[in-house]
C-alpha positions as CSV (number, residue, x, y, z in Angstrom):
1,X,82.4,90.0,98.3
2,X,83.0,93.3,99.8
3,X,82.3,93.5,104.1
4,X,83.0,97.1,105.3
5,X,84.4,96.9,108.6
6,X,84.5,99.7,110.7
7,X,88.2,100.6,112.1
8,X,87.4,98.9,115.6
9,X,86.1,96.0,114.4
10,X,89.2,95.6,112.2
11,X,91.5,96.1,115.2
12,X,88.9,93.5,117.2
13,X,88.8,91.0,114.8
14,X,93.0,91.0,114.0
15,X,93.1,90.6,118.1
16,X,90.5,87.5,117.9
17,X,92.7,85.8,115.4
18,X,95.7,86.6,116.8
19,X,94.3,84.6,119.7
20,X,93.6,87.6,122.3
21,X,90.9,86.8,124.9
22,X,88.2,89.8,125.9
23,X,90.2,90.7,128.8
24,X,93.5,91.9,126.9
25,X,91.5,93.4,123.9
26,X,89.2,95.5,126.2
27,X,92.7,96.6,128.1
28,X,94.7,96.7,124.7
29,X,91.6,99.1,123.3
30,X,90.4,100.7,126.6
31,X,87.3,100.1,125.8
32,X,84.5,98.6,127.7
33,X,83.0,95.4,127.9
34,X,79.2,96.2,126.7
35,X,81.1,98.0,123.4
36,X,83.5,94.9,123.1
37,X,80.4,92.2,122.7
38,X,78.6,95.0,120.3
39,X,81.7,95.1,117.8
40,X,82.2,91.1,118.3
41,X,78.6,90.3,117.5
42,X,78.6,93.0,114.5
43,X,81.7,91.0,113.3
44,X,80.6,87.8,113.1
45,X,77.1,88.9,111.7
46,X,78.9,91.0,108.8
47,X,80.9,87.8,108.5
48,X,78.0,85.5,108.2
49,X,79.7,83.5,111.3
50,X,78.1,81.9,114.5
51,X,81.4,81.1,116.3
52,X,84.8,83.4,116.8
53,X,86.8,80.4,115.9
54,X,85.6,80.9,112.1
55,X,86.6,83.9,112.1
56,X,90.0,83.5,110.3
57,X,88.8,81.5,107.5
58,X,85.7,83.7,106.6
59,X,87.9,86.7,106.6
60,X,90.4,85.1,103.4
61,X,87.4,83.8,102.2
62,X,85.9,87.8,102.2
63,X,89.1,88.6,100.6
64,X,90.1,90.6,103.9
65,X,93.4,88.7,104.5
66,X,95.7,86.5,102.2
C-alpha cells in the first residue's frame, strides 16, 4: 500500500510520533495553526486513522517506517 505524503506532512507526522505537541511543531515549522490542523487531518485521513496515537503503527503498517 503506497500513501503519498506530501513533504510537510512527512515532517508533521515524524514530529507526532516523536511525541511533539502542536505548539513545538507550529514553532519548529513556522507555520500556522489553521495549516497545522489541515496537514494533521490530511494525515490521518491518507492513513485511514481517527486518532494521532495510531499514527505510528499505521505508518509500518503502510510500509513508511521499519
Amino acid at each position: 500500500m503506497t500513501i503519498n505524503l506530501t513533504p510537510l506532512e512527512k515532517e508533521v507526522m515524524q514530529l507526532l510520533i516523536e511525541g511533539y505537541n502542536a505548539r513545538e511543531i507550529l514553532n519548529w515549522l513556522g507555520i500556522d495553526y489553521s495549516d497545522y490542523l489541515k496537514t494533521k487531518y490530511n494525515i490521518l485521513k491518507k492513513l485511514k486513522i481517527k486518532r494521532v496515537i495510531q499514527i505510528l503503527p499505521a505508518s509500518i503498517k503502510c510500509g513508511l517506517f521499519k
